[in-house]
Backbone as CSV, one residue per row, in Angstrom:
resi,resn,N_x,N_y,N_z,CA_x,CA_y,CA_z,C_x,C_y,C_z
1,UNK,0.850,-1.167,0.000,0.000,0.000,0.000,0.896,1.229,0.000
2,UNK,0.658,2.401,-0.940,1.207,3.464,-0.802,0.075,4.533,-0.630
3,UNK,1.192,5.093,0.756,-0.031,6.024,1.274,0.759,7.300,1.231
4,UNK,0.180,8.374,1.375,1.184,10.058,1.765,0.310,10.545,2.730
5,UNK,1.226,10.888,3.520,0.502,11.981,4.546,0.746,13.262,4.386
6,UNK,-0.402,14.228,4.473,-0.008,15.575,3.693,-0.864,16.199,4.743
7,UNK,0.173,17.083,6.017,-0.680,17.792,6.682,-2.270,17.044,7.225
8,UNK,-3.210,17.741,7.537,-4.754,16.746,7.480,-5.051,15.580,6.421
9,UNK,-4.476,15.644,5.794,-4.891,14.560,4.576,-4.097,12.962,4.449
10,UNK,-4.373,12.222,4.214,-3.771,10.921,4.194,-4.427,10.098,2.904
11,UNK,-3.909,10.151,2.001,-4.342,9.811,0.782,-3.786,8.003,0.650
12,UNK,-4.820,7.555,0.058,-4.392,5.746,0.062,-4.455,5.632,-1.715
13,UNK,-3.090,5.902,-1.761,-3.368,5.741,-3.233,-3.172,4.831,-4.220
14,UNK,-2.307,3.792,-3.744,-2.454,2.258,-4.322,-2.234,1.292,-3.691
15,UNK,-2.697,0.338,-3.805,-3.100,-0.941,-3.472,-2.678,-2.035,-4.208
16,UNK,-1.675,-2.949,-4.015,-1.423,-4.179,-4.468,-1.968,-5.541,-3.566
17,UNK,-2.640,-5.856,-4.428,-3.720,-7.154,-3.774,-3.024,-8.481,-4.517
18,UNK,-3.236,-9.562,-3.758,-2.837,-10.560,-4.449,-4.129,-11.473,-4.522
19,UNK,-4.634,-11.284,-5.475,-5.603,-11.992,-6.054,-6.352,-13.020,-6.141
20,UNK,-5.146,-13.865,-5.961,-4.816,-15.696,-5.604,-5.709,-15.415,-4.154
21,UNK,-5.287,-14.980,-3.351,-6.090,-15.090,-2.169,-7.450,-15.384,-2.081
22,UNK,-8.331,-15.087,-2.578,-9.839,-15.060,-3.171,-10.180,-14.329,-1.690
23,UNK,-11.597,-14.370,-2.262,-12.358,-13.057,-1.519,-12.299,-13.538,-0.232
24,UNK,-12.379,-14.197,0.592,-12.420,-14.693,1.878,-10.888,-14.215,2.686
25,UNK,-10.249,-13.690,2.130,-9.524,-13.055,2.645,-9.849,-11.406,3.268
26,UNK,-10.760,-11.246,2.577,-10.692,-10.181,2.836,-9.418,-9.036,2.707
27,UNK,-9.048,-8.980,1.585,-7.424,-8.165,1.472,-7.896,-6.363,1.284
28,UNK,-8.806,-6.054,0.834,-9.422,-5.045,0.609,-9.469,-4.157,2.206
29,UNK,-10.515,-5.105,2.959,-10.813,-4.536,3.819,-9.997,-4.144,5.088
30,UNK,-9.155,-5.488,5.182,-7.991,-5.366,6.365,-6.898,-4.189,5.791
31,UNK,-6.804,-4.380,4.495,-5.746,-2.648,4.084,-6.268,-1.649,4.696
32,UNK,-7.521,-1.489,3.810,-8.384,-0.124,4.009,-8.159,0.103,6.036
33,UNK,-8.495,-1.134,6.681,-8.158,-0.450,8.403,-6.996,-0.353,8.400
34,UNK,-6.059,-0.785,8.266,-4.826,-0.591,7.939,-4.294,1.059,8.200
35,UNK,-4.856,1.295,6.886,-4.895,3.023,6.322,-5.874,3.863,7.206
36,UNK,-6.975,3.301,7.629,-7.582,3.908,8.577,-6.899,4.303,10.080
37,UNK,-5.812,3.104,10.359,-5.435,3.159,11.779,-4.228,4.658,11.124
38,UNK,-3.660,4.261,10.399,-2.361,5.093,10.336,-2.932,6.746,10.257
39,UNK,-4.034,6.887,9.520,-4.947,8.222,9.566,-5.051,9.108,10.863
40,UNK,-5.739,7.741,11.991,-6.055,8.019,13.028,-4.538,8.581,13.820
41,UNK,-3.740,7.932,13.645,-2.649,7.412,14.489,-1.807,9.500,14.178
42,UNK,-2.470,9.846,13.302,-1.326,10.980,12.796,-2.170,12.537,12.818
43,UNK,-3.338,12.118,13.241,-4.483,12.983,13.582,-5.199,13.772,12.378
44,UNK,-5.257,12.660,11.272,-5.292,13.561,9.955,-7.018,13.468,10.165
45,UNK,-7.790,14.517,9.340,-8.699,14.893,8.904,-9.903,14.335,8.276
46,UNK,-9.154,14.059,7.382,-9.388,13.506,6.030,-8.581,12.114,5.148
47,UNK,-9.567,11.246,5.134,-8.684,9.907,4.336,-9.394,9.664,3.148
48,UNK,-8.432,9.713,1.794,-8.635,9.968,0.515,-8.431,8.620,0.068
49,UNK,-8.931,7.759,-0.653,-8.682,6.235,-0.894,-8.673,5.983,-2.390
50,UNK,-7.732,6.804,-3.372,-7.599,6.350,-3.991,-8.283,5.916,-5.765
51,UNK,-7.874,5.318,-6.604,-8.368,4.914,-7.663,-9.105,2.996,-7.683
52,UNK,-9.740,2.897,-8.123,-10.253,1.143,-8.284,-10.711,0.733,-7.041
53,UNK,-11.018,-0.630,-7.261,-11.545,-1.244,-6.086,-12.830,-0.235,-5.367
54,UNK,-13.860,-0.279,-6.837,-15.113,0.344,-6.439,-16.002,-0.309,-5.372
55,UNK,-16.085,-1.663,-5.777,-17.094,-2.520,-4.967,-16.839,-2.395,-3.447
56,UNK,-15.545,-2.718,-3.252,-15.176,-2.681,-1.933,-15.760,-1.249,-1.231
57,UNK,-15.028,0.084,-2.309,-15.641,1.145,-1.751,-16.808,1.373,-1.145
58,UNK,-17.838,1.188,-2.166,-19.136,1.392,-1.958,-19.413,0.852,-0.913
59,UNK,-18.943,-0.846,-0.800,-19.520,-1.467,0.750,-19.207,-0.481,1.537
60,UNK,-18.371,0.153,1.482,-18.030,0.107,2.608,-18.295,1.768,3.126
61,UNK,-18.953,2.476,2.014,-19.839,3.772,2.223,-19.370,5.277,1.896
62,UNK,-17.761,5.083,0.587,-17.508,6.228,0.412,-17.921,6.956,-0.402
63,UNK,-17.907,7.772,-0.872,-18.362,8.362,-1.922,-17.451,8.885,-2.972
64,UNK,-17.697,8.780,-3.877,-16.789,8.311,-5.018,-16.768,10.065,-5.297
65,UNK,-15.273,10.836,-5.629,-15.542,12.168,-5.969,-14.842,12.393,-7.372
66,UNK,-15.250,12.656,-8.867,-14.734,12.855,-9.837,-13.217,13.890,-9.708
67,UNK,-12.418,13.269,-10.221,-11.262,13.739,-10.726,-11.052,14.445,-12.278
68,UNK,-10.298,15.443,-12.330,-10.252,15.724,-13.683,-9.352,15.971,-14.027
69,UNK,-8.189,15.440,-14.989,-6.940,15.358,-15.480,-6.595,16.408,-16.591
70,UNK,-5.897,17.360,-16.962,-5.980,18.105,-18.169,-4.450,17.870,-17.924
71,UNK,-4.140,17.244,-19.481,-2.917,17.569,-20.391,-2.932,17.931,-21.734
72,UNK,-1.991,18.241,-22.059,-1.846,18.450,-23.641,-0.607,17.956,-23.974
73,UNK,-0.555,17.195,-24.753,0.657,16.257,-25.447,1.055,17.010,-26.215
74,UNK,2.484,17.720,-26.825,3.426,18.237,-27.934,2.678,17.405,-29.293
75,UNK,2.534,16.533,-29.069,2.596,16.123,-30.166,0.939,15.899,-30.520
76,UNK,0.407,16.150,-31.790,-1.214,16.911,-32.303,-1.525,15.580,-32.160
77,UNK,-0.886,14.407,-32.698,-1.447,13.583,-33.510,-1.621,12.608,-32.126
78,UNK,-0.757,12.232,-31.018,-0.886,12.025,-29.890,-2.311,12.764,-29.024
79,UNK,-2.007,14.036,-28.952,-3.263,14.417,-27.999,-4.258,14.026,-28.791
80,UNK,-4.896,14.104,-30.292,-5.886,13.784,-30.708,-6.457,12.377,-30.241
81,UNK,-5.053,11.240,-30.585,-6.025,10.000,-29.836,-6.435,10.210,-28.252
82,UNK,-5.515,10.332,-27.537,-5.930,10.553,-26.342,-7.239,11.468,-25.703
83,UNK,-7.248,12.838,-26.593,-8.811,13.235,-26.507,-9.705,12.301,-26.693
84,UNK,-9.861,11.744,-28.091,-10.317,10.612,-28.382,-10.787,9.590,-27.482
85,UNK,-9.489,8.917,-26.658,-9.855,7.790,-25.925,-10.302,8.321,-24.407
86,UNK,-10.238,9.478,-23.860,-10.772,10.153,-22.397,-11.970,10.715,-22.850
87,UNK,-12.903,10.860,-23.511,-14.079,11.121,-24.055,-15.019,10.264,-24.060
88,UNK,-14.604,9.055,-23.894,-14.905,8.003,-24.061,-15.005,7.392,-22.118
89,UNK,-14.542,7.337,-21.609,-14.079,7.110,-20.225,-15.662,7.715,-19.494
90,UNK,-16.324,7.155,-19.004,-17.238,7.119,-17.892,-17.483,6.661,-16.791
91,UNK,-17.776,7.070,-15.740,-17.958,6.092,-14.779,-18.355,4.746,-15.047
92,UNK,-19.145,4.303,-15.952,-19.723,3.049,-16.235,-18.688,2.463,-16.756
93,UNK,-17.874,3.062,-17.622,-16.867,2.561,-18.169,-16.128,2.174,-17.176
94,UNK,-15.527,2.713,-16.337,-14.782,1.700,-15.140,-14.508,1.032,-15.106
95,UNK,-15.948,0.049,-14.126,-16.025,-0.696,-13.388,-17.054,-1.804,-13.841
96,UNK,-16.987,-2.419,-13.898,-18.738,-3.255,-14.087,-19.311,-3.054,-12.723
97,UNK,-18.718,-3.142,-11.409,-19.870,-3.358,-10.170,-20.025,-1.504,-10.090
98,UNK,-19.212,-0.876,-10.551,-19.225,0.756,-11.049,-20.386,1.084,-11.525
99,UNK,-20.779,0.074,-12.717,-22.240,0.842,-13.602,-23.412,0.137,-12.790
100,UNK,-23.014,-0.851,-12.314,-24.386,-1.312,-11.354,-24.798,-0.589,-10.337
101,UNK,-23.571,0.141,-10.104,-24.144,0.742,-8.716,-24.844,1.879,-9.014
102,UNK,-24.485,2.747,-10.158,-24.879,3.862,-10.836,-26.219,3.464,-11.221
103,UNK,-26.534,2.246,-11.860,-27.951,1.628,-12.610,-28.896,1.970,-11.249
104,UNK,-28.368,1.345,-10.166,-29.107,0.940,-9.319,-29.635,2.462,-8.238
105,UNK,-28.553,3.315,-8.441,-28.314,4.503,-7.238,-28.594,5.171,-8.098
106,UNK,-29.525,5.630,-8.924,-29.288,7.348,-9.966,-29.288,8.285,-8.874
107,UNK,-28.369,9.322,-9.479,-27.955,10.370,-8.935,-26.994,10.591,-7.748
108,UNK,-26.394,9.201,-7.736,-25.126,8.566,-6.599,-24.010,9.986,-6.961
C-alpha cells in the first residue's frame, strides 16, 4: 500500500492485492483499516482512498468524488487520440460493479 501523509490529509493511493487469495480473505478490507489506523494514528482529517476497487468502496460507504486530469501532449497527432480515448471514459466505463451501482443509485 502506498499512502502520503499531507498535513490533514492521508491519501491511500495504491493498493497491491494478491488476487490468488480469493475473496475470503478479505485483502481489501484489512488494508483499508490498515490506512484507517495510520490516519487516526497521525491525527489527519481527512482519508482519501484512492483509484479502483469500487465494490469494496461502496460497501463500505464512500463516496466516489470525480477527478479531472488536463494535459496536452506536444505532439497533435498524440493528444488527438488521447482526446479521443478520455471522451470516451465514464464512470460506467470503469467498473462493471461501477455501472451497477450507478444503474441501481441514480444520482449517486
Amino acid at each position: 500500500m502506498l499512502v502520503f501523509h499531507l498535513g490533514d490529509r492521508v491519501i491511500n493511493k495504491f493498493i497491491g492485492l494478491d488476487y490468488r487469495r480469493g475473496a475470503t480473505a478479505y485483502l481489501y478490507f484489512r488494508l483499508f483499516d490498515a490506512a484507517l489506523d495510520f490516519a487516526y494514528a497521525r491525527g489527519a482529517r481527512e482519508l482519501q482512498s484512492g483509484q479502483t476497487g469500487y465494490r469494496a468502496k461502496l460497501d463500505l460507504g464512500h463516496r466516489l468524488v470525480p477527478l479531472f486530469n488536463v494535459f496536452h501532449h506536444e505532439n497533435p497527432i498524440v493528444h488527438a487520440i488521447f482526446r479521443a480515448i478520455g471522451r470516451r471514459v465514464t464512470w460506467q466505463s470503469l467498473d462493471v460493479d461501477l455501472a451497477t451501482f450507478l444503474r441501481t443509485h441514480p444520482g449517486s
